[in-house]
N, C-alpha and C positions, 0 to 999 in steps of 0.2 A: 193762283190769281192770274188775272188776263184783261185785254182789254175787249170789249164785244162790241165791233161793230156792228150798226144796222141792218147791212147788207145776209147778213147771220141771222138776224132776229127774226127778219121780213120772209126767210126760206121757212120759217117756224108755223107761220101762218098762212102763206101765200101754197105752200105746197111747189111753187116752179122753179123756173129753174133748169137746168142740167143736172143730171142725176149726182154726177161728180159733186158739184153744189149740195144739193138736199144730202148727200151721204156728210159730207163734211159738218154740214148746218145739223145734223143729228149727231155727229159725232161729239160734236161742241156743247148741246145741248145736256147728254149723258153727264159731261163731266162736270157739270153743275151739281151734280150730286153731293161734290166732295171739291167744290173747286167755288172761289167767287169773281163774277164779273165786272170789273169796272168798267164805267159809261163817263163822259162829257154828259154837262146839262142838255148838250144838243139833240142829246140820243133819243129823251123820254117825247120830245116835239117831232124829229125826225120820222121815228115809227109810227105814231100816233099818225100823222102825216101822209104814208105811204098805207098805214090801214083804213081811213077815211075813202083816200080815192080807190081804193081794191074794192071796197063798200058801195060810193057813188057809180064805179063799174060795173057791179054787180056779179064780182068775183068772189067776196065777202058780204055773208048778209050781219045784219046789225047786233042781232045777238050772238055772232060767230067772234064780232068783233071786240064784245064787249065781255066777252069768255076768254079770249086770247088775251087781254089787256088785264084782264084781273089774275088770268094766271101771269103773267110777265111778273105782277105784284111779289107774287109768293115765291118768286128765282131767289135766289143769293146775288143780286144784283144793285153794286153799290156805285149812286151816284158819286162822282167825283166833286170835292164842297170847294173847288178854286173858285176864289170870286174871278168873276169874266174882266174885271179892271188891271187883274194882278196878272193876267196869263195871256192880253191878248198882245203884248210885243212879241212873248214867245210863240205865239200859235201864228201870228203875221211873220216870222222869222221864219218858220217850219216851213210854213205854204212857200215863201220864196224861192226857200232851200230845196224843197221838194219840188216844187211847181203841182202844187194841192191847190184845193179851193178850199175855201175857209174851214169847211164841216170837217171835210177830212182830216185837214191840219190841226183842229183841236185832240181827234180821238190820238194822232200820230205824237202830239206834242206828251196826252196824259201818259201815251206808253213809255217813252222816254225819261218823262219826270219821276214817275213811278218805275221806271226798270221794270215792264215787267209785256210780255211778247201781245201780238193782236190778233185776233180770229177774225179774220174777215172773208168777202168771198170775191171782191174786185181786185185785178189781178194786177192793174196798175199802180194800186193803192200797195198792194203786197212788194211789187217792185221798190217801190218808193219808202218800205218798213226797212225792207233789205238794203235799201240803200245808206237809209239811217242809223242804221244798227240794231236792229227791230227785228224777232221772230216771230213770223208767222207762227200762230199757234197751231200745235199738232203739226203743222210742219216742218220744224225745224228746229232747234236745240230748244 
């Protein structure tokens, strides 16, 4: 089990990136096979988010986008049920502590609550797991 950032999801669909990136965001992806992902409620709006305007750009056409999101369905990918009342002193702590912005400070908070490392692909966001006590997934213990 793991936490899967966005930044992960988005190499899934979007194809870009740095190669480094797309190897890793496949790497991540394989172990879905036999692995499950935990998200923040923020995850399922976030992505959703970044494939609209990949869409309005016309990086993504509308049934590419609507094929990625139905597959994202059938992942092992399990929303995290904290109600947002009970966990936002702790996720407003995080961000402090870290000097996160809010989004990142929940996914960083769930890793933490849950003990369990993060796949992500932002590199400052990765510093700030390490700082925490947090492995980067497939990176590090």
């Amino acid at each position: 089990m793991f936490v899967l950032d966005a930044s992960v999801t988005l190499r899934w669909a979007l194809l870009d990136g740095s190669v480094a990136d797309r190897v890793y965001a496949d790497r991540v992806l394989d172990t879905l096979a036999n692995a499950v992902a935990w998200v923040p409620a923020l995850w399922y709006t976030e992505t959703i988010h970044a494939l609209r305007c990949a869409e309005s750009d016309g990086k993504l056409g509308e049934s590419a986008v609507t094929e990625f999101v139905y597959r994202l369905g059938q992942l092992p990918i399990e929303m995290d049920q904290a109600a947002p009342g009970g966990i936002q002193l702790a996720v407003t702590a995080v961000s402090r502590e870290f000097k996160l912005f809010g989004y990142d400070a929940q996914y960083l908070e769930l890793a933490r609550r849950r003990n369990l490392s993060i796949a992500t692909l932002d590199k400052d966001f990765r510093k700030a797991a390490k700082k925490a006590g947090v492995a980067v997934y497939l990176l590090e213990g």
